[in-house]
C-alpha positions as CSV (number, residue, x, y, z in Angstrom):
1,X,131.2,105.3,89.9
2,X,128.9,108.0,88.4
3,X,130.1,110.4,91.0
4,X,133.7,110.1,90.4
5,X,132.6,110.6,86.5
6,X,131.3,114.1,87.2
7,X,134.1,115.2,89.6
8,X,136.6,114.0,87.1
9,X,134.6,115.7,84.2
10,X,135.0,119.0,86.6
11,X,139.1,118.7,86.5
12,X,138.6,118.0,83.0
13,X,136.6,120.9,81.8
14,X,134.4,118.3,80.5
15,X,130.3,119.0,80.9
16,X,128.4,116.5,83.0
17,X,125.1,116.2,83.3
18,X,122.9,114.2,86.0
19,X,119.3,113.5,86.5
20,X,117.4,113.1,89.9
21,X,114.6,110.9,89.5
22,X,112.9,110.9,93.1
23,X,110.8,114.0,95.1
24,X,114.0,114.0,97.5
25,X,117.6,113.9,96.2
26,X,119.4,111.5,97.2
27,X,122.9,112.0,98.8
28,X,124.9,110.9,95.5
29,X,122.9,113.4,93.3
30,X,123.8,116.3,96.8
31,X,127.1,115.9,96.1
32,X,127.0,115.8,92.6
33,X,125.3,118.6,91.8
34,X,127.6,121.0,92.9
35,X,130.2,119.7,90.3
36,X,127.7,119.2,87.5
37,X,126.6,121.6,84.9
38,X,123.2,120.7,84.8
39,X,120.9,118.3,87.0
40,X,117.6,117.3,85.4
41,X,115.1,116.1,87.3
42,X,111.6,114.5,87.2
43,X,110.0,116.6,89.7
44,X,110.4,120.7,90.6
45,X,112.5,120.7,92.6
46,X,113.0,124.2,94.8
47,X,116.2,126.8,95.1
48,X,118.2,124.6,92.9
49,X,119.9,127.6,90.3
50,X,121.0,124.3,88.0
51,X,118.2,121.9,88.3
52,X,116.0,121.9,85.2
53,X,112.6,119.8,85.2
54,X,112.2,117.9,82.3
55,X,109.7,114.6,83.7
56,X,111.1,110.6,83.8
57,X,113.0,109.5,81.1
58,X,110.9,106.7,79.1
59,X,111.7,104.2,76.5
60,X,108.1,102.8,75.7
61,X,109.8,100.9,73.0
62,X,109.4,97.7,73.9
63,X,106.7,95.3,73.3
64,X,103.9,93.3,75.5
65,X,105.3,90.2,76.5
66,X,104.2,87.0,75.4
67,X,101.8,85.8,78.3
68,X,100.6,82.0,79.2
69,X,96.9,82.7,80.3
70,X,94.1,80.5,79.1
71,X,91.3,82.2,80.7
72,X,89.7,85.3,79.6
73,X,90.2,87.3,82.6
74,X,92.0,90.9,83.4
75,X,95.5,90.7,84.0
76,X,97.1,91.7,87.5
77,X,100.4,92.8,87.6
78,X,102.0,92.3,91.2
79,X,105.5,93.9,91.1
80,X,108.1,95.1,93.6
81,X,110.6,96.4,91.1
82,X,113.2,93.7,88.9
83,X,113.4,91.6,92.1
84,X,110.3,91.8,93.5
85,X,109.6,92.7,97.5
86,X,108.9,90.5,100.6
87,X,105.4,92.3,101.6
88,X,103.9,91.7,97.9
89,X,105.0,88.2,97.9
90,X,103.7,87.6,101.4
91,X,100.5,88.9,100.1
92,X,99.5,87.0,96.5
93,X,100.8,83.9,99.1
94,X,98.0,84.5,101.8
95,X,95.6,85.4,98.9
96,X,96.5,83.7,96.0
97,X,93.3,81.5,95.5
98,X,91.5,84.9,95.8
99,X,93.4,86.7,93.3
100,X,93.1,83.8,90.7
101,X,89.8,84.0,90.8
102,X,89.5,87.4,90.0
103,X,92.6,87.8,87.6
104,X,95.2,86.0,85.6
105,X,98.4,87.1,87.9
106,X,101.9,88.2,86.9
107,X,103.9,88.2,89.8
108,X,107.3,89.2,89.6
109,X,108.5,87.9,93.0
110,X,112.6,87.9,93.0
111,X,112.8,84.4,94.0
112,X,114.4,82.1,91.8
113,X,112.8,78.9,93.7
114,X,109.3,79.9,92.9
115,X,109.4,80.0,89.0
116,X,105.9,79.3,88.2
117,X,104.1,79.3,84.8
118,X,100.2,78.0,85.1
119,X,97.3,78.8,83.2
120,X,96.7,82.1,85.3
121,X,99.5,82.3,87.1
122,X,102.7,83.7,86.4
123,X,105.9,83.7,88.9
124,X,108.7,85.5,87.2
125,X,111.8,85.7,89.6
126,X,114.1,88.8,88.1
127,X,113.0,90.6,84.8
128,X,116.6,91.9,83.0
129,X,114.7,93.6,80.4
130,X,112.9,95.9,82.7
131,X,109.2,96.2,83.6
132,X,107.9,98.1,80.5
133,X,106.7,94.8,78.4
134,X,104.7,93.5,81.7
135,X,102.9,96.8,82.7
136,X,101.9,97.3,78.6
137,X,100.3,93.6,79.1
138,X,98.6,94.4,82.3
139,X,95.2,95.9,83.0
140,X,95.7,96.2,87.0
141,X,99.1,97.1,88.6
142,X,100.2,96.6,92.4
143,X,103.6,98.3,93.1
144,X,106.3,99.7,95.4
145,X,106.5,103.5,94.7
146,X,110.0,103.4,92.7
147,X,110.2,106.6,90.7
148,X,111.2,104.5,88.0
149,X,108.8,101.9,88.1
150,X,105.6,104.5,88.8
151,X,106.8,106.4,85.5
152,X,106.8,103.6,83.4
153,X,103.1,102.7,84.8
154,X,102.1,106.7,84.1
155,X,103.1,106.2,80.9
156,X,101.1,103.3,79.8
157,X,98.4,105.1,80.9
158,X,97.3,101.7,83.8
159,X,95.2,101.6,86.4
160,X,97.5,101.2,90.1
161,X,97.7,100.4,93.4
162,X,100.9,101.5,95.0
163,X,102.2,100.5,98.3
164,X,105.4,102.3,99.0
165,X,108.5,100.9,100.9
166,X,107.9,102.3,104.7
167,X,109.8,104.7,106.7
168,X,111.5,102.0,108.3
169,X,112.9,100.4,105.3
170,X,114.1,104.1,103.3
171,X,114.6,107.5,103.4
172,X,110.4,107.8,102.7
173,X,111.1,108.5,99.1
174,X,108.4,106.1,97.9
175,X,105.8,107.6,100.5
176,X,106.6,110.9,98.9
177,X,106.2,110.0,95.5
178,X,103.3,108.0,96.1
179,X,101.2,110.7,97.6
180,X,102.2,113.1,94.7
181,X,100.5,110.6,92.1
182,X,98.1,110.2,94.5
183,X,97.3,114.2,94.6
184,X,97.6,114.2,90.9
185,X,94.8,111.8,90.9
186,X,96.5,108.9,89.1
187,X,96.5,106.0,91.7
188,X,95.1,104.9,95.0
189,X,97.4,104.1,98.0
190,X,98.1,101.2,100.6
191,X,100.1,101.3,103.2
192,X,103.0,98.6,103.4
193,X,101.5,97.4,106.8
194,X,98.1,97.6,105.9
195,X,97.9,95.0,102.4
196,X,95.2,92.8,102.6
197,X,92.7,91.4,100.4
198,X,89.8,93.7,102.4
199,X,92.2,97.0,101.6
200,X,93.2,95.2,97.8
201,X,89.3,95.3,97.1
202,X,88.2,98.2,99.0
203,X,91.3,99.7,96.1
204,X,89.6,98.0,93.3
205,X,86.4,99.3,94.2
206,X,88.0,102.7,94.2
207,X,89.6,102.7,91.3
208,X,86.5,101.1,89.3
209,X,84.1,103.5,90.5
210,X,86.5,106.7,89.5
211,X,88.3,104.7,86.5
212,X,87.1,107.7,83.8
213,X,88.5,110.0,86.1
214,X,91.3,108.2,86.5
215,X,92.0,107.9,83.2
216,X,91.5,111.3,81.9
217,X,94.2,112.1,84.4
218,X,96.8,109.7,83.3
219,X,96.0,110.7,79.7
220,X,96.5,114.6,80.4
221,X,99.7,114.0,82.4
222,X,103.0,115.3,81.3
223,X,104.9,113.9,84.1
224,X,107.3,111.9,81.3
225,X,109.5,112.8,78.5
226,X,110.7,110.2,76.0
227,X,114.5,109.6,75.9
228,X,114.8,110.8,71.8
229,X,113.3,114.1,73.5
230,X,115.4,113.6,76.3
231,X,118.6,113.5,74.5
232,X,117.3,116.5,72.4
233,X,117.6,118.7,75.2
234,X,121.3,117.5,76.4
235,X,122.4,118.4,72.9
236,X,120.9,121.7,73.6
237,X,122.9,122.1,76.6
238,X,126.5,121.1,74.8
């Protein structure tokens, strides 16, 4: 739909503008861009005359959510985007008496038959008002490696664990993305076949021991841009 707004905005003399979001641009945004006036993008991206970088797009407006935990322990955060993802789910089910332990869990799984609400555990099926309120009320994330979904955790400034969709399953978008914020030094990495609770702790212990580090980095970063600032700049371009 987007793309036949830009082509028509072409015939009509009528600026468009679009915005890439991943390392790799995907085959919507190829096409479009040639019809655009300007494609803004969250990462440099190289040899592109009308790309401009300008970071993720962030409304941090919204507030922590209201959460059901009794116990005073850190809160995990186990998310595969809006509808969660089969390898994460598979995992806080092998190691769910583990994790509950350790953490009170928010687990936002996708499946409406497992709607769960305990005293430390949390099963959300589908989140429609995004992921910003549960990441703000977490103090440990575990994520796929959605550009979206790794900006929003960048900018609350939380402590991650990504596991990016494999080559099998995408274009390796995620992998990309991943190991950039993993070269920035905001994250650690596992591998989608490789989650288990050894690799989860041998994470932890990572991320505990370089937390300050960590931090600093994430604090420093100006990998986002807020959309007031965001829609700043499209004025500009008018």
């Amino acid at each position: 739909m987007y793309l036949f707004l830009v082509l028509l905005g072409k015939l009509l003399n009528i600026k468009s503008f679009i915005h890439e979001s991943d390392i790799t641009i995907g085959l919507a945004n190829k096409i479009a861009y040639h019809f655009c006036d300007r494609m803004f993008t969250t990462f440099s991206l190289e040899g592109l005359k009308k790309s401009k970088r300008v970071g993720s797009v962030i409304d941090s407006s919204a507030n922590c959510v209201d959460l059901p935990f009794i116990d005073n322990k850190p809160v995990l955060l186990i998310t595969g985007g809006s509808l969660g993802a089969q390898t994460l789910n598979d995992f806080v089910e092998k190691n769910k008496n583990c994790l509950l332990e350790k953490f009170n869990v928010i687990h936002i799984s996708g499946d409406k038959k497992a709607k769960i609400k305990t005293t430390n555990y949390w099963n959300i099926d589908y989140t429609k008002d995004g992921l910003t309120p549960f990441i703000k009320s977490a103090d440990l994330i575990i994520s796929r490696a959605g550009s979206n979904s790794i900006f929003e955790i960048l900018n609350e400034k939380k402590l991650n664990i990504l596991v990016p969709l494999p080559l099998s399953s995408s274009r390796g978008d995620q992998i990309k993305n991943a190991q950039y914020f993993q070269e920035k030094g905001y994250l650690y990495i596992i591998s989608d076949d490789e989650l288990t609770m050894r690799s989860f702790e041998a994470a932890k212990a990572y991320l505990d021991t370089n937390k300050d580090m960590i931090y600093d980095n994430l604090i420093n970063s100006n990998e986002t841009i807020s959309t007031k600032k965001f829609f700043e700049l499209i004025k500009k371009e008018l």
